[in-house]
C-alpha positions as CSV (number, residue, x, y, z in Angstrom):
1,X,18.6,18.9,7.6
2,X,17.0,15.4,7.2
3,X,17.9,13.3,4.5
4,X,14.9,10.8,3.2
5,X,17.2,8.1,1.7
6,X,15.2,4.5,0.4
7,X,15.1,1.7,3.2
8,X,16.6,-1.8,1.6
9,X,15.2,-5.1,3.0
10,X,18.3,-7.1,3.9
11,X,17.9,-10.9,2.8
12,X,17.3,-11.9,6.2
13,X,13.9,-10.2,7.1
14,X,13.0,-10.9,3.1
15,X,13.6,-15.0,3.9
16,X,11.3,-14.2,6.8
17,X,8.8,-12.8,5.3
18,X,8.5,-15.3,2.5
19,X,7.7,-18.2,4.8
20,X,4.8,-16.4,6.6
21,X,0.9,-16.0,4.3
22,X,0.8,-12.4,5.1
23,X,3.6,-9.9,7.0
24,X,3.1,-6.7,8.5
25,X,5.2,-3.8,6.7
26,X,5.8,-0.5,7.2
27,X,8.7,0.6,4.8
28,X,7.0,2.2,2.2
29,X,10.2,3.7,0.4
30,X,11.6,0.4,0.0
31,X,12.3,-0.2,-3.8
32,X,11.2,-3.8,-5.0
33,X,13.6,-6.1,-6.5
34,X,13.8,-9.3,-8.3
35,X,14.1,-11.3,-5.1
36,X,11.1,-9.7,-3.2
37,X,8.9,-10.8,-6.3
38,X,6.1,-13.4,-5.0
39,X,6.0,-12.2,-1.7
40,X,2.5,-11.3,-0.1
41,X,2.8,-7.9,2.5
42,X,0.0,-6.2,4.5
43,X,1.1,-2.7,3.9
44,X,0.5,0.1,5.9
45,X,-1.3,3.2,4.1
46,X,-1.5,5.2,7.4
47,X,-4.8,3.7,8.9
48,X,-4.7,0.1,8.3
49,X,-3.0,-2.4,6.6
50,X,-3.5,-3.5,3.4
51,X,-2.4,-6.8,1.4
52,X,-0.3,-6.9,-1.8
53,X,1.0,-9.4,-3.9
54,X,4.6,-8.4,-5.3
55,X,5.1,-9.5,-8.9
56,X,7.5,-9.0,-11.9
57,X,6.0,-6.4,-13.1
58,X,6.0,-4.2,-10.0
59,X,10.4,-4.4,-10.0
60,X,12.3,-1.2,-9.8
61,X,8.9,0.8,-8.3
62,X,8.4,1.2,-4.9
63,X,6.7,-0.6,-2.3
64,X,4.1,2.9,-1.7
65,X,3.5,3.1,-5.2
66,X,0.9,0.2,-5.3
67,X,-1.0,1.4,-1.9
68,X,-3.0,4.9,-1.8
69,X,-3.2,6.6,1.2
70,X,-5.7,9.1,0.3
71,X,-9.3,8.2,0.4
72,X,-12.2,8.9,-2.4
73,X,-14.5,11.4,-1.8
74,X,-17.8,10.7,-2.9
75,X,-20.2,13.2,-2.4
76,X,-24.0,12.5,-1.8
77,X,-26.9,13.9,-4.2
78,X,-29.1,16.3,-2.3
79,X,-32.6,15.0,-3.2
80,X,-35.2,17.7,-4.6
81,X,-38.1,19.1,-1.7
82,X,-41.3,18.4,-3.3
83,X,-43.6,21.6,-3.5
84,X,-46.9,21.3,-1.3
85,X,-50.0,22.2,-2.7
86,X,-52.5,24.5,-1.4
């Protein structure tokens, strides 16, 4: 059995990645606290990366909440087949 426990950033990698514009990240499950707030990622959703800004308000969620991974399905209107005449 696999236990799925949440990944912390230690303070060294979060030092790191408050110097740089934009970071690569891949933790998901990694819960946001007060001193990850101002920080800009590039989170991965599974496909691509994609930026986010960490504020106040987002403390005590999770990193995954704020990035979907699922994608929209729009679905296309079939046009109408006009009637020839005879």
């Amino acid at each position: 059995m696999i236990l799925k426990q949440p990944r912390y950033l230690p303070l060294v990698l979060l030092r790191k990645y408050a110097k740089l514009k934009y970071c690569k990240f891949y933790f998901r499950s990694c819960p946001i606290n007060l001193l990850m707030t101002n920080v800009q990622l590039k989170v991965y959703n599974g496909k691509d990366f994609v930026p986010l800004q960490l504020i106040k308000n987002m403390i005590n969620f999770k990193v995954g909440e704020f990035v979907s991974t699922r994608v929209r399905n729009e679905y296309k209107k079939k046009k109408k087949k006009k009637k020839k005449k005879k």
